[in-house]
C-alpha positions as CSV (number, residue, x, y, z in Angstrom):
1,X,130.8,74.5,99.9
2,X,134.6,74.9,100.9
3,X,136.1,72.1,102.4
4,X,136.0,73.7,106.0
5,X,132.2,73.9,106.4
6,X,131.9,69.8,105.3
7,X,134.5,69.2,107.8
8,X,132.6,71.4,110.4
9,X,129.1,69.7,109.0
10,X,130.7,66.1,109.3
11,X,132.1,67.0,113.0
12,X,128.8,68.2,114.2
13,X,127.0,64.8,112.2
14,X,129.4,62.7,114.8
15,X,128.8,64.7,117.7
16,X,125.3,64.1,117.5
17,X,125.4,60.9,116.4
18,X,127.4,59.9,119.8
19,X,125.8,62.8,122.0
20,X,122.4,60.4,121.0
21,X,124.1,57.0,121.8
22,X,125.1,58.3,125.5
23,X,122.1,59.7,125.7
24,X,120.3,56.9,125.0
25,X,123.0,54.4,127.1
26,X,122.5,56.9,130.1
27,X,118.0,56.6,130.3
28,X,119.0,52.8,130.0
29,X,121.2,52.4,132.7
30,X,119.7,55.3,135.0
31,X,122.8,57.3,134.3
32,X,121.9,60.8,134.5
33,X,125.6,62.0,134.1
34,X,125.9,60.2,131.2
35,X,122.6,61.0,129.7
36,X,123.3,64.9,130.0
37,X,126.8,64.3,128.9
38,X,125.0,62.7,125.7
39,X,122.9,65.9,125.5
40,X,125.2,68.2,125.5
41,X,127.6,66.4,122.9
42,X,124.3,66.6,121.1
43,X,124.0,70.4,121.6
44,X,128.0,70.7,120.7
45,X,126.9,68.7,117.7
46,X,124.2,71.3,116.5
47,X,126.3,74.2,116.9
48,X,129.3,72.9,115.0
49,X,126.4,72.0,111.8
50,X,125.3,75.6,112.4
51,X,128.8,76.7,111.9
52,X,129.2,74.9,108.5
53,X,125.9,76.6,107.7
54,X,126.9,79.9,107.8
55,X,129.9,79.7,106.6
56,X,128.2,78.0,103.3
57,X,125.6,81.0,103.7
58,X,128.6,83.8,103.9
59,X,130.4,82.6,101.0
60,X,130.3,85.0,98.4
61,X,128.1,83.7,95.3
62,X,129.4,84.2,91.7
């Protein structure tokens, strides 16, 4: 694992982490632009774990 895809892997763990908490603060308070801002953090979040993924997965083994 270099130290590129944890950095990638920890910045998508935060952005879903907070994508969830506005998510969450948005159905609470009957915000809907903060509730798909939440989601798409979330999404943002995903994507930037993905990355990490595959750059783990193109690596080259030894």
């Amino acid at each position: 694992m270099t130290q590129r895809s944890k950095a990638d892997k920890a910045e998508g763990t935060v952005d879903k982490v907070a994508g969830k908490v506005k998510e969450v603060a948005g159905k609470a308070t009957k915000d809907r632009e903060l509730e798909g801002k939440g989601k798409a953090q979330q999404s943002k979040g995903h994507l930037k774990s993905a990355k990490g993924d595959l750059k783990d997965a193109a690596k080259p083994r030894h």
